[in-house]
Kinemage of the C-alpha trace (Angstrom):
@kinemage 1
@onewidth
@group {chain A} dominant
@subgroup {mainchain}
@vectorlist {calphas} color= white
{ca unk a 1} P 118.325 4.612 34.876
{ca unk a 2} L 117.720 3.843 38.682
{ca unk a 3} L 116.114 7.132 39.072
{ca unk a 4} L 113.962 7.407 35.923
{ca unk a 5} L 112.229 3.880 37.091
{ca unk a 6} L 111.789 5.228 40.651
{ca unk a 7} L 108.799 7.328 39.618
{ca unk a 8} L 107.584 4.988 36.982
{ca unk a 9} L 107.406 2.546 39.549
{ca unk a 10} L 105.587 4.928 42.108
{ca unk a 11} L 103.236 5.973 39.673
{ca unk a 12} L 102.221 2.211 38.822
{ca unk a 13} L 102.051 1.710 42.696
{ca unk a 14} L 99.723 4.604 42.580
{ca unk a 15} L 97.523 3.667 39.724
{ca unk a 16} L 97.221 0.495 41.491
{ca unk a 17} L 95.791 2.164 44.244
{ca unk a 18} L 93.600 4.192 43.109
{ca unk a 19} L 92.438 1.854 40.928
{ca unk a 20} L 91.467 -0.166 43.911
{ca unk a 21} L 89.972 2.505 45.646
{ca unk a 22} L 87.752 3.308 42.776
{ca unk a 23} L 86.404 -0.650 42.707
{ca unk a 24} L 85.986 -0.623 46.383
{ca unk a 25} L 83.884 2.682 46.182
{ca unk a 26} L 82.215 1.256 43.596
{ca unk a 27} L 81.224 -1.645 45.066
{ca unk a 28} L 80.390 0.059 48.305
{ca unk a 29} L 77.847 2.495 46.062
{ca unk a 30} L 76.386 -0.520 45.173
{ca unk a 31} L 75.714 -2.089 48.193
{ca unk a 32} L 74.400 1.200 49.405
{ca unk a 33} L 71.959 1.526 46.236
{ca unk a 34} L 70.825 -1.900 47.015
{ca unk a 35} L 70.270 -1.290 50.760
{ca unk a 36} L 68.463 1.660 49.283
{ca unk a 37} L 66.190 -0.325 46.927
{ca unk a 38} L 65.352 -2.720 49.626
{ca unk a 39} L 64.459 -0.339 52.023
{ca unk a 40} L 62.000 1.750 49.630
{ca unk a 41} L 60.697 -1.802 48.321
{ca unk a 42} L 59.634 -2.722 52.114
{ca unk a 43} L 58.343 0.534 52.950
{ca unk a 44} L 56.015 1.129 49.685
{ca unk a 45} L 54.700 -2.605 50.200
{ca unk a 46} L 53.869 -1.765 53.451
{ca unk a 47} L 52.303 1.531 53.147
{ca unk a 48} L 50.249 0.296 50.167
{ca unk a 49} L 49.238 -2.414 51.643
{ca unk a 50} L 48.144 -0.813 54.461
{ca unk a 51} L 46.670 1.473 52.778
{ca unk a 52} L 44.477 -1.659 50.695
{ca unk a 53} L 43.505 -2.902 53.868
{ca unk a 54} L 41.753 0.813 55.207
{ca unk a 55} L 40.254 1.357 51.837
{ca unk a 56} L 38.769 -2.561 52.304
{ca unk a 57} L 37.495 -2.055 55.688
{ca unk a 58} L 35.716 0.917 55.186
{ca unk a 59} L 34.276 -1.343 52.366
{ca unk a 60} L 33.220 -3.292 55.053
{ca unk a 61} L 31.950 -0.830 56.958
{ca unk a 62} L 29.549 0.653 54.990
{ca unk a 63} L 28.607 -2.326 52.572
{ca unk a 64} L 27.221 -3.205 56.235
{ca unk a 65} L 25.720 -0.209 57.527
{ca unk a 66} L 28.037 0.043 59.794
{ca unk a 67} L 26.635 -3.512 61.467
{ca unk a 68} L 22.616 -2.470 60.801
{ca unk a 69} L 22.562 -4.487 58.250
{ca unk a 70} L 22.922 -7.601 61.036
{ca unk a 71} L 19.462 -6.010 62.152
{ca unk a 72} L 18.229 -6.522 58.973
{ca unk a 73} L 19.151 -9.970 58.344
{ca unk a 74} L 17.652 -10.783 61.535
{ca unk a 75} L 14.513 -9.751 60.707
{ca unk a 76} L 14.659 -11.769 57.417
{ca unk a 77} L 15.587 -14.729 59.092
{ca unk a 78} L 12.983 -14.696 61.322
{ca unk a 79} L 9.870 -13.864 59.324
{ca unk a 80} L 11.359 -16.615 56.857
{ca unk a 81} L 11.373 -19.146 59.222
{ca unk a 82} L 7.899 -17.860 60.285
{ca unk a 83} L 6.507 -18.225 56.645
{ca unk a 84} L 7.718 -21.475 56.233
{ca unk a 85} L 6.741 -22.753 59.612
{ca unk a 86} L 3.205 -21.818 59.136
{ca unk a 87} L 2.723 -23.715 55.944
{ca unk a 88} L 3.289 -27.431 58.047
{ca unk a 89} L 0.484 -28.629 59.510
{ca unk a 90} L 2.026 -29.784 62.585
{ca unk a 91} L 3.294 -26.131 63.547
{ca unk a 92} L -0.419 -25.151 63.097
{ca unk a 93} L -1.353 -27.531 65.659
{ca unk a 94} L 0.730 -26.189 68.294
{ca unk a 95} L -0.045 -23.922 71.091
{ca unk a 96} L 1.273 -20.249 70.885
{ca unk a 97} L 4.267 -20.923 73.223
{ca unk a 98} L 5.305 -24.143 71.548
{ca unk a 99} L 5.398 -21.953 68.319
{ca unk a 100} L 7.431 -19.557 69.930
{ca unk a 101} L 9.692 -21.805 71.246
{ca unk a 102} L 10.109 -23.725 67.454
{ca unk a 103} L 10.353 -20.157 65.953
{ca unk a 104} L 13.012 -18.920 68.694
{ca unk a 105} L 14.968 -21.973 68.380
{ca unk a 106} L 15.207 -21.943 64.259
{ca unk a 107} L 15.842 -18.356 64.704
{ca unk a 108} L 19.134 -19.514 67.124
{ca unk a 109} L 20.566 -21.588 64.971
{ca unk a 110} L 20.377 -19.634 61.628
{ca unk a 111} L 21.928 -16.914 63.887
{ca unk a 112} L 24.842 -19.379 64.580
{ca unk a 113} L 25.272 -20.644 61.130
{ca unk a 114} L 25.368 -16.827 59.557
{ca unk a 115} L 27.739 -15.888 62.163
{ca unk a 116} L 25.748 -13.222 63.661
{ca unk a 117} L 25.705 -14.197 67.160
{ca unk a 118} L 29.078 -12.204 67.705
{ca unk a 119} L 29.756 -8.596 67.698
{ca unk a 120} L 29.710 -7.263 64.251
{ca unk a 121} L 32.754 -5.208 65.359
{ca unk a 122} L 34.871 -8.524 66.228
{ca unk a 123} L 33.646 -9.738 62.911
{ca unk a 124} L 34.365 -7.009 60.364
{ca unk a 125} L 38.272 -7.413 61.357
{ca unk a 126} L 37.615 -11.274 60.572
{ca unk a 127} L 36.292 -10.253 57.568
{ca unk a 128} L 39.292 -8.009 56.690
{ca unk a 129} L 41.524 -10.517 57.307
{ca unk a 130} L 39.721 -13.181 54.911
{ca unk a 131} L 39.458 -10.373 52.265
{ca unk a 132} L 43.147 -9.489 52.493
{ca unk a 133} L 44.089 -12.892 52.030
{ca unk a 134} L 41.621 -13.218 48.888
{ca unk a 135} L 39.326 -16.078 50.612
{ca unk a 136} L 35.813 -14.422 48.822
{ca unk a 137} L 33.868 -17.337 50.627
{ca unk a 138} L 30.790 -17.706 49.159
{ca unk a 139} L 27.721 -15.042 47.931
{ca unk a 140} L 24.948 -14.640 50.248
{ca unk a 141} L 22.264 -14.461 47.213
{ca unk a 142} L 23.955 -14.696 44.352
{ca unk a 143} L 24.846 -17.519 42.015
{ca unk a 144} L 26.628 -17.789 39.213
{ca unk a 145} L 24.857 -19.549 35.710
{ca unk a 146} L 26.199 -22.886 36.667
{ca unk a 147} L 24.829 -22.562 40.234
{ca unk a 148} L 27.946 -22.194 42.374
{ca unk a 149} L 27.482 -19.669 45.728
{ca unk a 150} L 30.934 -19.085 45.723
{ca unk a 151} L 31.927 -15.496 44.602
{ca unk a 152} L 35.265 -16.544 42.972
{ca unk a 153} L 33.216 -18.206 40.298
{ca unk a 154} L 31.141 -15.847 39.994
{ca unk a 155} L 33.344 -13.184 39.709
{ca unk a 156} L 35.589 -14.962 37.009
{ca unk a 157} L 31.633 -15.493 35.129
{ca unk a 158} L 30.915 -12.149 34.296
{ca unk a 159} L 34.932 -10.889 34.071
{ca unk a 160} L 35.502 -12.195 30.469
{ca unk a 161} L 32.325 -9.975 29.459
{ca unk a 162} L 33.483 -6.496 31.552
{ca unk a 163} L 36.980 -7.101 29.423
{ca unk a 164} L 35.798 -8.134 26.180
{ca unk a 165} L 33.691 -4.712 26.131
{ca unk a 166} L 36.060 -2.192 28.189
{ca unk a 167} L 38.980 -3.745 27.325
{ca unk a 168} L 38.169 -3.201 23.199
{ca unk a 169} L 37.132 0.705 24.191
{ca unk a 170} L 39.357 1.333 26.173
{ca unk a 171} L 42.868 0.162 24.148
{ca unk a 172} L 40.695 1.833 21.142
{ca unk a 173} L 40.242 5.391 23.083
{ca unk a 174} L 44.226 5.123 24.080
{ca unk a 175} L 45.345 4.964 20.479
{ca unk a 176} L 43.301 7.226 19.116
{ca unk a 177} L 43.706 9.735 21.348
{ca unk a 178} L 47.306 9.770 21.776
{ca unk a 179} L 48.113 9.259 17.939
{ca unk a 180} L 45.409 12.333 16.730
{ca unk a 181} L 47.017 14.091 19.935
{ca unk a 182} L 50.494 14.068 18.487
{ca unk a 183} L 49.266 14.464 15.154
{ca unk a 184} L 46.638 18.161 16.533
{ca unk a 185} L 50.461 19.708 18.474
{ca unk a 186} L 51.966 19.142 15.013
{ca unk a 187} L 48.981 21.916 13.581
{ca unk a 188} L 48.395 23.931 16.434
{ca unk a 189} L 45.253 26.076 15.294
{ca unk a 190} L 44.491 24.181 12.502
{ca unk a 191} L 40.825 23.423 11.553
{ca unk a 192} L 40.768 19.892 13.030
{ca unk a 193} L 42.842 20.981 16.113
{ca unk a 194} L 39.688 24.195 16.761
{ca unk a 195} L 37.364 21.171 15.879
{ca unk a 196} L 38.621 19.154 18.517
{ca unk a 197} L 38.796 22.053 21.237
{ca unk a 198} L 35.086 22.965 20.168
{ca unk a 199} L 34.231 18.992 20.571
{ca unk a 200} L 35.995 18.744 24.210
{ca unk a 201} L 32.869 19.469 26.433
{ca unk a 202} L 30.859 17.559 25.128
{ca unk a 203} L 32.666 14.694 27.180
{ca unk a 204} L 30.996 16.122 30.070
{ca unk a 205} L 27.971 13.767 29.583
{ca unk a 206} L 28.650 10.378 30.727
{ca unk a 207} L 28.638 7.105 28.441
{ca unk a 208} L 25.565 5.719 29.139
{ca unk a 209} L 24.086 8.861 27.876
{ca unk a 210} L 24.947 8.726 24.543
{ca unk a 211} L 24.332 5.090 24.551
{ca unk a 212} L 20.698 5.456 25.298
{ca unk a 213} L 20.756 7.331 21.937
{ca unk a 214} L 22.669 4.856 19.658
{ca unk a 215} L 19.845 2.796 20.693
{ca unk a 216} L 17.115 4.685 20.037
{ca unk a 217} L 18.454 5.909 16.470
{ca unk a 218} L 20.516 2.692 15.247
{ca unk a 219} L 18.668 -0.096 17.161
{ca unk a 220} L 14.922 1.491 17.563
{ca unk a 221} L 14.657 3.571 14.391
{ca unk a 222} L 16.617 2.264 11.942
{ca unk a 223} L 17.086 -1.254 13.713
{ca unk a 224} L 20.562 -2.122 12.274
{ca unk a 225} L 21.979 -3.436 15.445
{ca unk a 226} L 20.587 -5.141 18.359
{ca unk a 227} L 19.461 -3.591 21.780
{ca unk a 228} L 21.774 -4.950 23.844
{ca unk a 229} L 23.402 -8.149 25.024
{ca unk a 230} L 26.553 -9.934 24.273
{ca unk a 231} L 25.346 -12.117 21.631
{ca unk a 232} L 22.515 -13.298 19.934
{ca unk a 233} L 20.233 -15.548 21.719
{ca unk a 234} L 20.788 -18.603 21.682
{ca unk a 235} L 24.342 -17.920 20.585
{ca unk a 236} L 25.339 -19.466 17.758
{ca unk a 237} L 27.531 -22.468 17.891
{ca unk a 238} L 30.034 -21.963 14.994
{ca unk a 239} L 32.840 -19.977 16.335
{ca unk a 240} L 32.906 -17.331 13.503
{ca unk a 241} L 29.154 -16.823 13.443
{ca unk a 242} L 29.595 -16.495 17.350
{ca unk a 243} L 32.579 -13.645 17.160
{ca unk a 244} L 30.355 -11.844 14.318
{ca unk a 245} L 27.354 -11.927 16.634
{ca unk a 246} L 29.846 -10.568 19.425
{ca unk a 247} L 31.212 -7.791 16.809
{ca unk a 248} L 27.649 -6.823 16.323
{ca unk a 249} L 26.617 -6.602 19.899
{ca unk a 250} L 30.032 -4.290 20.617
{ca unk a 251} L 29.613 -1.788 18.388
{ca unk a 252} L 27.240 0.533 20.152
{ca unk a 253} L 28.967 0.038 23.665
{ca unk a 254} L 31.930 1.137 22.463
{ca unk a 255} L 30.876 3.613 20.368
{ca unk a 256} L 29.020 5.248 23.197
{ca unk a 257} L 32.406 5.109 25.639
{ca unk a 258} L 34.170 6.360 22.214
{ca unk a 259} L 31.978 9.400 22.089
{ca unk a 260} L 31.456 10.322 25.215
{ca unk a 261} L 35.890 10.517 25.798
{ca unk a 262} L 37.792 10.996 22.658
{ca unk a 263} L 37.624 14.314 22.251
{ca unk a 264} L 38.550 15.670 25.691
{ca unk a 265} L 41.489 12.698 25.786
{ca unk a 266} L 42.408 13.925 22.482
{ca unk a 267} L 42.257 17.443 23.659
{ca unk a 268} L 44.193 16.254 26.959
{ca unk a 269} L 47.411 14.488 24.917
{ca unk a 270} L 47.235 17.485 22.375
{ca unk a 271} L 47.800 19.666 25.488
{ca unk a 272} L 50.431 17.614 26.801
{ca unk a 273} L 52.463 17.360 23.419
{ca unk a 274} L 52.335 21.489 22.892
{ca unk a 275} L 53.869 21.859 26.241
{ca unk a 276} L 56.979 19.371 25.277
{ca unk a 277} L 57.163 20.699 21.878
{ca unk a 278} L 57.937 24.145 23.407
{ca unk a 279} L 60.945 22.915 24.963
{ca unk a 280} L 64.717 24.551 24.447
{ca unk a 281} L 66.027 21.075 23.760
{ca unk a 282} L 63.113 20.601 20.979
{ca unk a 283} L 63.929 24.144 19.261
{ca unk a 284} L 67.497 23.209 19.116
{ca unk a 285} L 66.714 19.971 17.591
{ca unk a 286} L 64.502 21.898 14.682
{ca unk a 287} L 67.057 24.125 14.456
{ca unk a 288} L 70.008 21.407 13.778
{ca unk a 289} L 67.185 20.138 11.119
{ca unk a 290} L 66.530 17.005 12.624
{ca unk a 291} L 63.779 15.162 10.950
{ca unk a 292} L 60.264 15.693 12.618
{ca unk a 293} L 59.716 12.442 13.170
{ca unk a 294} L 62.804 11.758 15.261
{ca unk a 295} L 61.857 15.072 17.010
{ca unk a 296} L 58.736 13.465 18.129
{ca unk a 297} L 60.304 10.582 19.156
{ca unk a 298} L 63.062 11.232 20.409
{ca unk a 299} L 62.569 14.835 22.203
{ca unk a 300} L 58.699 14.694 22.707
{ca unk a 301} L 57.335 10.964 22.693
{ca unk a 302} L 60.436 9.881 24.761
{ca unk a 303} L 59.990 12.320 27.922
{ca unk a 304} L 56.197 11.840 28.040
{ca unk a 305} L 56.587 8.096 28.173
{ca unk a 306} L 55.835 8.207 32.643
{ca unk a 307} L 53.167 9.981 31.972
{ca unk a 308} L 51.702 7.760 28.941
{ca unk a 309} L 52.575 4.367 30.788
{ca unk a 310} L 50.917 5.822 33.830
{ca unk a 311} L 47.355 6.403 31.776
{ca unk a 312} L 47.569 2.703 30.434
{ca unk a 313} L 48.378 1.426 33.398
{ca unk a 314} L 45.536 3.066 34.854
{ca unk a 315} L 43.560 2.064 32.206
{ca unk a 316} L 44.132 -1.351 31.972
{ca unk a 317} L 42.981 -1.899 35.818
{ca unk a 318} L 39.957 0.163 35.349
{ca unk a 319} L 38.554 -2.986 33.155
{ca unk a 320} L 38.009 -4.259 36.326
{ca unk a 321} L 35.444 -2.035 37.592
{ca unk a 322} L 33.121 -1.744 34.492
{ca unk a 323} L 30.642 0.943 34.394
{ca unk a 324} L 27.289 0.205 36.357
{ca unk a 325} L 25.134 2.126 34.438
{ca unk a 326} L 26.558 1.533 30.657
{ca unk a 327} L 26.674 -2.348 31.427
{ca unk a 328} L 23.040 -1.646 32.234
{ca unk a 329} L 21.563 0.261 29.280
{ca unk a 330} L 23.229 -2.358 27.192
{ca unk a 331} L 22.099 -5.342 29.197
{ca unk a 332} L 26.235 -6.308 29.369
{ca unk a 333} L 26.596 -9.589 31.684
{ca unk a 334} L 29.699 -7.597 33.304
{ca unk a 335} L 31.164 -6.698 36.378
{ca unk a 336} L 29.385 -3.687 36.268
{ca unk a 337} L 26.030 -5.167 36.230
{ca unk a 338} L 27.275 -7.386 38.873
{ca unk a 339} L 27.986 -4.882 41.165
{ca unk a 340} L 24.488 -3.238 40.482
{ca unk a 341} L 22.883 -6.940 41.237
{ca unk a 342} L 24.611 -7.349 44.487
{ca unk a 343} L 23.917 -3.300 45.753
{ca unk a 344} L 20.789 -4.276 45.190
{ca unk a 345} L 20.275 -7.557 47.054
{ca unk a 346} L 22.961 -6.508 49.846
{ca unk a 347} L 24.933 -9.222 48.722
{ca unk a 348} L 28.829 -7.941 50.626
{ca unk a 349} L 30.883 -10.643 49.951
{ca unk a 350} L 30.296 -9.846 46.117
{ca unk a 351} L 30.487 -6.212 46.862
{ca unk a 352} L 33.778 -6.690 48.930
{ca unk a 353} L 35.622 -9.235 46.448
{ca unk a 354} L 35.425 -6.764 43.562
{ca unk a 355} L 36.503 -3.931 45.863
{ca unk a 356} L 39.386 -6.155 47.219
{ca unk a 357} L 40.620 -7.387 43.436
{ca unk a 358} L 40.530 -3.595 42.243
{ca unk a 359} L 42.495 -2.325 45.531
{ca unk a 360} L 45.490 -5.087 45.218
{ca unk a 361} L 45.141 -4.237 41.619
{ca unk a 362} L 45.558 -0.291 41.468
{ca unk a 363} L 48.117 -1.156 44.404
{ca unk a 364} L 50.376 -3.804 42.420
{ca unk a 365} L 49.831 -1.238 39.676
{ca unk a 366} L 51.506 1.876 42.106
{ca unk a 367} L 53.970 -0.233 42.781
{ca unk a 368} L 55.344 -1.273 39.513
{ca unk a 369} L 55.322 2.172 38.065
{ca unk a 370} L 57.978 3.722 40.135
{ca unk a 371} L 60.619 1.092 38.618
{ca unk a 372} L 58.909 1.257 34.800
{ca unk a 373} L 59.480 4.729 35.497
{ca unk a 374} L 63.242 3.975 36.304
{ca unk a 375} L 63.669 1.821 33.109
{ca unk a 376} L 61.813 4.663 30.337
{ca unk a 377} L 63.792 7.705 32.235
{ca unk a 378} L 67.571 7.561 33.684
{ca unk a 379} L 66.658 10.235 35.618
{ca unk a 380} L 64.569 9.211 37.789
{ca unk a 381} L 66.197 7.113 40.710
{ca unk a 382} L 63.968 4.163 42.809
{ca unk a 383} L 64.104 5.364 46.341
{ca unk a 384} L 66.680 7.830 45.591
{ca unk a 385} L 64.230 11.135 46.622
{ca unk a 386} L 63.421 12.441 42.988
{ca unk a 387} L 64.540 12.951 39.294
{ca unk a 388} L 68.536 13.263 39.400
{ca unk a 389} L 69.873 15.713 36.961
């Protein structure tokens, strides 16, 4: 009896062991995974963020001319004060060095209040600094409809607007194009799928392009729906009468971003869906008779999902930007036009606060999508250097 508990009791001793052995490597593959995480967390911050603050300063750089735009200001200053001065009668009574002297002297202290009496070298890295720490400070020329100077307001204005419009087209474009993309790989050759291939180029002419031509048949011709604008003016009170005046004005925007993308998105997911569909994994799933559905959404949606989350992502941020030129046609209070309003006035801190937004934006954005990617695919490991079969 002694000797048949001898080895029961040795092998519980063992089991013991290696029991312990296999919680203290697990915990000590934690710790490592952790260290691991935390290391690739501080290193992607820092690389994206320094990678926000070069794609901000050369923002700077040339929203200023590289500093000739202090040149310019100068000169504005000076024949402003000039203008103005000659209009009181007691600056017409001086002689022509007293004038000078009155000119030079309102000409020093606008130079101290805008700043420029420093290097514009020492100043663009002030500039940077304020930026990356999302003080806008206030627009040069700019103001928004309540009268405020200072960009934040003005930005947050027209945002609303840019999202209302982009946002609408742009969730729209997604669904479309990913649901009639899954449902074109399903009938490869079919006469929609040839209709769609045949349609593709056609997104090679920007929005704003076919927009000009919505108006001119729906608006000009046939004069169904308004020119442009948000709303009616003056916008009607009631609520309802106010979202069916907004309805109204959004249907020719986004019908022009509609037109001008669907197909070649369409074309792009269709694309994307045949290549998945071709898979080993997928055949052997047909050929154990699995249901198509579950196919797709198992063997084909399931895989894609980086790649789709990456496009919305992308896609969400872009609402920020606008379009310049479609926000024009259509006379859209937006970023977009914003951005053409400040261009055109040299207004930088404008130009530099959207810039800044959309950088910490598409970086937070970066950022995010390596561990959404870790949650959708077990494969794929944060930090770890790849996919991990």
């Amino acid at each position: 009896m002694a000797q048949e508990a001898l080895p029961r009791d040795i092998g519980f001793e063992t089991a013991e062991v290696d029991t312990e052995s296999i919680e203290a490597a697990g915990r000590k593959a934690r710790v490592q995974g952790f260290k691991r995480l935390a290391r690739y967390t501080v290193l992607k911050l820092a690389a994206l963020i320094f990678t926000v603050a070069v794609g901000v300063y050369i923002t700077i750089v040339i929203a200023n001319m590289g500093g000739a735009l202090d040149d310019i200001r100068l000169a504005t200053i000076r024949e402003g004060i000039i203008t103005a001065a000659s209009l009181d009668p007691e600056f017409r009574q001086m002689t022509t060095a007293q004038r000078a002297d009155y000119v030079e002297s309102r000409v020093a202290l606008e130079i101290k209040r805008y700043d420029l009496d420093r290097p514009f070298f020492i100043r663009s890295f002030e500039f940077l600094g304020k930026a990356m720490l999302l003080d806008l400070g206030f627009s040069q020329q700019l103001t928004s409809d309540s009268g405020s100077r200072q960009v934040r307001n003005i930005i947050l204005e027209r945002l609303p607007s840019t999202l209302v419009l982009f946002g609408t087209a742009n969730l729209l474009l997604f669904f479309v194009a990913l649901f009639a993309g899954l449902s074109l790989s399903r009938r490869y050759g079919s006469l929609p799928d040839k209709f769609v291939l045949a349609m593709a180029p056609t997104s090679s002419a920007p929005a704003w392009f076919y927009g000009i031509f919505l108006i001119l048949i729906f608006a000009a011709l046939f004069k169904v729906l308004p020119f442009g604008g948000m709303v009616d003016a003056p916008p009607p009170d009631n609520p309802l009468d106010y979202a069916l005046s907004l309805g109204k004005h959004l249907i020719l925007p986004v019908s022009a971003i509609l037109i001008s993308t669907v197909f070649l998105s369409t074309y792009s997911y269709r694309t994307f869906f045949l290549v998945y569909s071709s898979e080993d994994y997928v055949e052997m799933a047909k050929a154990k008779g699995l249901q198509d559905r579950m196919i797709e959404r198992r063997y084909i949606l399931r895989p894609t999902l980086p790649n789709i989350i990456t496009d919305f992502a992308l896609l969400l941020i872009t609402l920020w930007t606008g379009a310049i030129i479609l926000e024009t046609v259509f006379n859209w209070p937006g970023i977009g036009q914003l951005y053409a309003e400040a261009i055109g006035v040299a207004d930088i801190p404008v130009i530099i606060a959207n810039t800044v937004i959309y950088a910490y934006l598409l970086a937070i954005t970066v950022f995010l999508l390596d561990f959404i990617y870790a949650l959708v695919d077990p494969r794929v490991r944060v930090g770890g250097g790849g996919r991990k079969n």
